[in-house]
N, C-alpha and C positions, 0 to 999 in steps of 0.2 A: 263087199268092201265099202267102209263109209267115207263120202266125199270129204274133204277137206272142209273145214268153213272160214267162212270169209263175213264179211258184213252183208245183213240182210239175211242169213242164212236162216232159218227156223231148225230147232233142235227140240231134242227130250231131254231132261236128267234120270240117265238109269239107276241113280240112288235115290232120287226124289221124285217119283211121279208125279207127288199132287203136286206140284210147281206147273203143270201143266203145260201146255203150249210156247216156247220161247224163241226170241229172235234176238241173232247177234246184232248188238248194237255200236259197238267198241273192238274191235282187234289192235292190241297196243304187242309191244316184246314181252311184256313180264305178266300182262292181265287181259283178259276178255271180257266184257262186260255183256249181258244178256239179259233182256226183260222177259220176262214170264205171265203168264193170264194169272195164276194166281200166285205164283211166289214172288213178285215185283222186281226189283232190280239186284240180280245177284253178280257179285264179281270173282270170279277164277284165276287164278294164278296159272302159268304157261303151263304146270307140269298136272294141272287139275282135268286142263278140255278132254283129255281122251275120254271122261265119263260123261262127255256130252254127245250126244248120238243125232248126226245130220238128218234128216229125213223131207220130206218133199211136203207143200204147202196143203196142209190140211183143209176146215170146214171156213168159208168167207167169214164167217161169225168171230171165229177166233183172231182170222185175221185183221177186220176190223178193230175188234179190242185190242188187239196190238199196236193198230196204227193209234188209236187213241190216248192211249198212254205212255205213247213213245210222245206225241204232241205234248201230252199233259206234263211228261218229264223235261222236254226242250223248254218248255216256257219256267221251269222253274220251282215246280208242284211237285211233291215229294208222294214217291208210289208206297205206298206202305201193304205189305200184305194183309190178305183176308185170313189167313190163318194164323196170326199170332197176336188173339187178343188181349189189350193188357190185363196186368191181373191185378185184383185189388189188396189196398195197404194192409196188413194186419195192425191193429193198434196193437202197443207196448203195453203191460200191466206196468202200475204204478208202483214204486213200491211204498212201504209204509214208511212212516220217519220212525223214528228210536225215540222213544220217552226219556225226557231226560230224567238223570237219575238225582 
């Protein structure tokens, strides 16, 4: 049976693993908000948590890095994940002009 969560809680996402390590950070009525070691601040809607899986406080490491970017988010600093590199602009072909006749 998985615990309830609450704030502070550390979870998994069983549809996302590489998000890695997460801790509730937000319990509101309609949304959950959760930080992640690497999929950074993701937000749930009430009917979404059950695919969040409670579990007990894993390696210091991880936890550290949570406390640090739960800081780096309170002051303001926007967490942006490591796995969604931007991607670069394609240029547009020109096109020709029409000779005039």
């Amino acid at each position: 049976m998985t615990r309830p969560l609450e704030k502070g809680s550390f979870v998994v996402h069983e549809a996302h693993p590489e998000h890695g390590l997460g801790r509730v950070i937000a319990l509101g009525t309609f949304a959950t908000r959760v930080l992640f070691t690497r999929g950074g601040l993701r937000v749930f809607r009430a009917e979404d948590t059950q695919r969040l899986k409670s579990i007990a406080a894993t390696a210091a490491a991880d936890v550290a890095l949570l406390d640090s970017k739960e800081l780096a988010l309170s002051s303001g600093q926007a967490d942006t994940p490591a796995a969604d590199p931007a991607k670069p602009l394609k240029k547009r072909a020109r096109k020709a002009a029409a000779a005039p006749a």
